[in-house]
N, C-alpha and C positions, 0 to 999 in steps of 0.2 A: 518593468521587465519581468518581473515576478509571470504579471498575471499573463504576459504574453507564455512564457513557458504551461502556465496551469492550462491556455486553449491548446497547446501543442499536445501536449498531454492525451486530450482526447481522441488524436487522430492516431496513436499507439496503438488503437483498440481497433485500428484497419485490420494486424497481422492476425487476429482472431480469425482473420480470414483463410488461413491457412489449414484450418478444419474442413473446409469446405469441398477443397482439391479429391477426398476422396468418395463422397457421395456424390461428387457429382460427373464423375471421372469414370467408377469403378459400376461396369453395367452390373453386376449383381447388387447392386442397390437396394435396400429395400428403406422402409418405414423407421425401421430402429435405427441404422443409421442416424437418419436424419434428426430422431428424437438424443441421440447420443451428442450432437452436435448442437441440439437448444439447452440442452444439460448443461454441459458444459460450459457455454456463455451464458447462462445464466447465474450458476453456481459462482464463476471466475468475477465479471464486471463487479460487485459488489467489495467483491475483497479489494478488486485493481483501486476503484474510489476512497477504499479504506485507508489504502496505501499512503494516499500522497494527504490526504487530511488528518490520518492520526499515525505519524510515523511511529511514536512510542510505542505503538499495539502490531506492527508488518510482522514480527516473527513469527506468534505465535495464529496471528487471525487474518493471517495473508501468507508470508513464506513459504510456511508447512500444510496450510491447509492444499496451496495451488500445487505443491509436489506431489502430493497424495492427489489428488485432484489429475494431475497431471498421470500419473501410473497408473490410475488406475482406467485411462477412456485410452492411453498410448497404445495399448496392445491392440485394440482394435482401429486405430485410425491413427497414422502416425503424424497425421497432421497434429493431432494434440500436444507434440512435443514441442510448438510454440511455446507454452505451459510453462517447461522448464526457464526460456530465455525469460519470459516473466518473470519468474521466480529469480534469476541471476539479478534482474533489476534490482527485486528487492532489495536482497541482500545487502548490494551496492549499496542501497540505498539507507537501510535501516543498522549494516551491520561495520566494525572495524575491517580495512583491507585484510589481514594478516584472516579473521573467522568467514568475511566471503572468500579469500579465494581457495579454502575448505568447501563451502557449501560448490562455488565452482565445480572443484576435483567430482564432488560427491553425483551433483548431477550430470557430470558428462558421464562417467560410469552409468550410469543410472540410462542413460541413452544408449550405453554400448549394450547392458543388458536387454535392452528395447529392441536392440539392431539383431539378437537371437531370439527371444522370446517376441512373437509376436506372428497374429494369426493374418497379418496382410503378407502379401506372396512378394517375392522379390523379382525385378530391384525398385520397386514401387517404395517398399520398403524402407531404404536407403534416400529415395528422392523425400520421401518426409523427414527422416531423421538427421541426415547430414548438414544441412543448411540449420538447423537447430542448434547441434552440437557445436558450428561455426560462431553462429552470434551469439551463443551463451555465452564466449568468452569477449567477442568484441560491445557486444551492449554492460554485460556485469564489469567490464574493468573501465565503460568510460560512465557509468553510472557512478563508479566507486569515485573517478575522479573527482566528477562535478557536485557529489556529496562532499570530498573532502574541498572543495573551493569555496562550497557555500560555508561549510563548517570555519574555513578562515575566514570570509567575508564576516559571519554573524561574530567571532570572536573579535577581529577588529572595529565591527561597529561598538559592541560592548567596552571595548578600550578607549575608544575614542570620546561617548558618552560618561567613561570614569574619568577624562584627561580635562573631560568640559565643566564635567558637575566639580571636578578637584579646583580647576580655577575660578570656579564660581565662589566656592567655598574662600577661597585665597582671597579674592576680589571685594567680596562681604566682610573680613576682616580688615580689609584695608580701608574700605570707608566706614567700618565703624572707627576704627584707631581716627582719621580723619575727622568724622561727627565729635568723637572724644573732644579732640584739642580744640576743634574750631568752636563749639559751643559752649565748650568751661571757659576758655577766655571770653567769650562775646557777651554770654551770659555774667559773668565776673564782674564786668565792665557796665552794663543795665545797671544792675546789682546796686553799683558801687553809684551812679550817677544818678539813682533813685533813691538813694540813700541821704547826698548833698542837696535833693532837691525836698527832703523833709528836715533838713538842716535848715535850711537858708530857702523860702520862701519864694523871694526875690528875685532868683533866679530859674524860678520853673520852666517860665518861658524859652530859656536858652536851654538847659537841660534836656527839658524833652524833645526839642528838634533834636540835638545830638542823640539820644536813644533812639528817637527815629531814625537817623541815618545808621545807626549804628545795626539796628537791629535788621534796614531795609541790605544793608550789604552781606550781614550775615545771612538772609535769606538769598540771597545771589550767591553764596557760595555754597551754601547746602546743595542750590540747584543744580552747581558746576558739578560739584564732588557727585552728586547719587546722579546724576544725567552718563555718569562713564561706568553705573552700572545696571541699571533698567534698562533692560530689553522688549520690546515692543510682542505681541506675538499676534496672530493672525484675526483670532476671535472677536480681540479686543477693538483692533479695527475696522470690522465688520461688523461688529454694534458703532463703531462710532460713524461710520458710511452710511449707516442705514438712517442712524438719526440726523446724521447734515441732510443728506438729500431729499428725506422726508418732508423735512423743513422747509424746503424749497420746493416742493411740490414735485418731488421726482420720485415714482414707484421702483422700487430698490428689487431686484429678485435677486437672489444669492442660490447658485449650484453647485453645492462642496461634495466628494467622496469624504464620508466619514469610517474609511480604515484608512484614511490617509496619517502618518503617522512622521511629521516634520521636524527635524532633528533644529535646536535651539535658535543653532546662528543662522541657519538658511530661513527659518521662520522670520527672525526679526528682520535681515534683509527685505523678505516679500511683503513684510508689514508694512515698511518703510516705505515700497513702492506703490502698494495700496494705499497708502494714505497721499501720495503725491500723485495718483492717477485720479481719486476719489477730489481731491481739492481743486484738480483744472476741471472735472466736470461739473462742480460745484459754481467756479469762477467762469469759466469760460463755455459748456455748451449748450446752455438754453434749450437741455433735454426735457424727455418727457417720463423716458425710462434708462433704467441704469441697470443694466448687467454681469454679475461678477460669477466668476465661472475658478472653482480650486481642480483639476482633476492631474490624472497622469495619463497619459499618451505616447504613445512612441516612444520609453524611454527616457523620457523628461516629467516633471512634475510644472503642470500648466496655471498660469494665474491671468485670467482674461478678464478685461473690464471693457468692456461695450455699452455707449453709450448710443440716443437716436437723436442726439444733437445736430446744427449747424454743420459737423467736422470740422479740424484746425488743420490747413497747411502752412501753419503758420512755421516760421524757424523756432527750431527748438530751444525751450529754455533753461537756466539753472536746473533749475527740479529737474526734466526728463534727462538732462546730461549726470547730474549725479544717481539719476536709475541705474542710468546703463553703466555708469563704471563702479556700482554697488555689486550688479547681477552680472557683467564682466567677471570683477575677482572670484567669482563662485564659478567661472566654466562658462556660463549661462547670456541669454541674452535677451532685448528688446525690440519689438517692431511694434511699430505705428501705423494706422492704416486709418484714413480719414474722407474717404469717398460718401457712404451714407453714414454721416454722425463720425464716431471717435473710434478705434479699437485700439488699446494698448493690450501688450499677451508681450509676458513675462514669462519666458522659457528656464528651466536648471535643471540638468544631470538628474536623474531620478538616485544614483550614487550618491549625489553629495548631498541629495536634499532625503533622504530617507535611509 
């Protein structure tokens, strides 16, 4: 979703257009004009870029530069009072509502001084400025919004990440307490029947089957107890895809975005389904190559495994039924498409998964 807003972003940089209305308009026309108008976007575009990749610097190396920037090409071409609505962006964008809608007040004045001072003739005059003074306030107050939603959004992801890493913490304490008790007695018990079997000789033979049993069950509970709390995560198996199908002579290609940035449980979820997509192409499609594709699109965060197998239309089994109601409870969902070879694509909320 992000990145959909950052291409929108560049099509802002249409209204620059609005310089243009009076060179091309105004037959006394000449040369400087026009050089007044590459100034201009010259000067502006670099700051506008600055803007949206280093918001902590918009004040002083974007805000104020484009006001001044702005007053000083306005007098002579009133299309430059786009200028301002840019600069209201800012603001919105870099500053608290209470100090933009200050910078607001400041540049609509600052346009009303425009709307006297200035050497273009009226009401030419007014048709550049007014439409300015208009959306300085409608672009600066819904910039301010959509900064402050992202500002909740980023503070609730940061809650949500302390609500996770807190019962992680919680969850490690609880199987350690668990490790605790289970292996002081099991070990107690070795212990003690390793003890009788340097006693008494005679009965080695029964002893150590009982230590054996004893210790094979303690290792079945260890399994139990740390299986409820390792989480699987994407990387891991994605080396572990790479080396099954290798194995089996399938050429593995993996295509991840790496600013992809997957918040814990929606990882191990997609883990889970990687390695149940990864095991039927293993099992079942007599490929030749395997496919795994991580990226975001539309809104969603995408996990495709395309295989050039056989394809399965076959009825679905355990495995792909607990995919889907894994990637169900997250929002998200699964489709299967098996005409040439195999495709599973594992769709989730770019929200819940980032």
């Amino acid at each position: 979703m992000r990145k959909v807003a950052g291409i929108s972003r560049w099509f802002h940089l249409l209204y620059l257009g609005n310089l243009l209305w009076a060179p091309i308009f105004d037959p006394a026309t000449n040369w400087a004009d026009w050089v007044l108008v590459a100034v201009v976007a010259a000067a502006f575009i670099p700051m506008y870029v600055l803007a949206w990749q280093r918001p902590d610097l918009v004040r002083w190396r974007c805000l104020v530069p484009t006001v001044v920037l702005g007053a000083l090409a306005t007098p002579f071409n009133t299309g430059a009072a786009v200028l301002f609505v840019y600069a209201a962006a800012f603001a919105g964008l870099a500053e608290s509502r209470r100090v933009a809608m200050r910078w607001f007040v400041g540049l609509s004045a600052l346009i009303c001084v425009f709307g006297v001072v200035s050497v273009v003739e009226l009401p030419y005059r007014l048709w550049g400025l007014l439409p300015s003074l208009i959306f300085l306030w409608l672009v600066g107050i819904l910039q301010v919004e959509w900064a402050e939603r992202e500002g909740e959004a980023d503070e609730l992801r940061i809650r949500n990440a302390r609500v996770e890493h807190l019962a992680t913490l919680a969850e490690r304490e609880r199987i350690a307490r668990d490790l605790h008790d289970l292996l002081g007695h099991t070990l107690t018990a070795i212990i003690v029947r390793a003890q009788l079997v340097a006693a008494d000789p005679a009965r080695a033979q029964e002893e150590a089957a009982e230590i054996e049993r004893t210790a094979r069950a303690a290792l079945s509970e260890i399994r139990d107890a740390v299986s409820g709390w390792r989480s699987a995560s994407l990387e891991t198996e994605l080396e572990a895809a790479r080396a099954a199908l290798t194995s089996l002579g399938v050429e593995v290609v993996v295509r991840q975005d790496p600013d992809l940035v997957i918040v814990g449980s929606t990882e191990h979820e997609l883990a889970l389904a990687l390695r149940e997509a990864v095991t039927n192409v293993a099992r079942h499609a007599n490929a030749t190559t395997c496919h795994i594709g991580i990226e975001a699109r539309d809104g969603e965060l995408r996990l495709v495994i395309a295989d050039d197998g056989v394809g399965n239309h076959a009825p679905e089994g355990n495995g792909l039924m607990g995919m889907r109601e894994r990637i169900a409870a997250l929002g998200g969902l699964v489709r299967r498409t098996g005409s040439a070879g195999t495709t599973v694509t594992i769709a989730v909320p770019l929200r819940v998964a980032t």
